[in-house]
C-alpha positions, 0 to 999 in steps of 0.5 A: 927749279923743275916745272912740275906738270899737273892735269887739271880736270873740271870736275874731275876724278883725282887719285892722290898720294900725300906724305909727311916729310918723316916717313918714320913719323906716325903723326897722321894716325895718332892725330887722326881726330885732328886730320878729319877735321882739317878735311872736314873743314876744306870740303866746307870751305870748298866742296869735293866727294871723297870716294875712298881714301886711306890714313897711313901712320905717314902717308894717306892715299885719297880719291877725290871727285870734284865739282863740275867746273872746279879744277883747283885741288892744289888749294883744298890740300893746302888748306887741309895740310896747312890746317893739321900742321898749325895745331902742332908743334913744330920740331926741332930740327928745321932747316934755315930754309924751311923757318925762312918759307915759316914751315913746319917741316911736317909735309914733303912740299909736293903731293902726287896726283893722277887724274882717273882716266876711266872705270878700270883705273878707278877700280885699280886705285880704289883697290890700290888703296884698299890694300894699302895698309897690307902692303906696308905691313900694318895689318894683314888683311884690309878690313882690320886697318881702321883708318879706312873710308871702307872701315866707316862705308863701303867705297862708293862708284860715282860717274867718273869724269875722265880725260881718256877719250870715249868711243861714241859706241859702246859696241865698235863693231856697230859703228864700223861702217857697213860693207 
């Protein structure tokens, strides 16, 4: 079994990459309704900022900034995943193992997850996720792909809380010791 690694930050900015287990699937756009309110009811249950995010029709691509002291993403996509699947009837096609853990077979098991590190790697996922709909073919510009948090606001800066170290200066050459 392999040991998967995550970085827990408290209160930390989170990129994530989720899919379906189909990838020619499109269950996430023709159920957006449903996908919002799984959301929805996860940030009630237990807050986070979205800071941008992106629906695809089989992935979705999310910025997250949690609260100070709360580390636990793995339990607000569980419930947001687990939420979605159970108001949708399950394919036909399980595997002996997935109708052994009771799964639906609707999500890959894992999700990707990158910790922002500072302002630039923000700003690289927000634009990561801002042309995603480009890249994958969808549309072929941004602005008209309408399972955007761009397309309802615009994306939103926060104070990023980050695990890159930072210098105690914002200017080395003032701190460097005078010779």
């Amino acid at each position: 079994m392999s040991n998967y690694i995550r970085r827990y930050v408290p209160g930390g900015t989170y990129f994530f990459t989720v899919r379906l287990q189909d990838p020619r699937s499109d269950l996430l756009t023709a159920h957006i309704g449903l996908l919002r309110d799984a959301v929805r009811l996860s940030q009630k249950q237990a807050p986070f900022h979205i800071d941008a995010a992106v629906i695809l029709p089989s992935e979705m691509h999310m910025i997250w900034i949690l609260p100070a002291g709360d580390a636990d993403f793995s339990s607000r996509w569980r419930m947001i995943k687990s939420t979605f699947s159970r108001h949708l009837a399950p394919p036909a096609d399980l595997t002996p193992v997935q109708t052994r853990r009771r799964e639906k077979g609707i999500w890959q098991r894992r999700f990707w997850e990158h910790a922002i590190r500072d302002a630039a790697d923000l700003a690289l996922h927000q634009h990561l996720i801002v042309t995603a709909p480009v890249r994958a073919g969808l549309v072929r510009h941004p602005r008209d792909w309408p399972f955007g948090s761009w397309y309802h606001r615009p994306p939103v800066t926060q104070a990023v809380r980050t695990i890159a170290p930072v210098p105690s200066c914002p200017n080395p050459a003032i701190a460097a010791p005078a010779s």
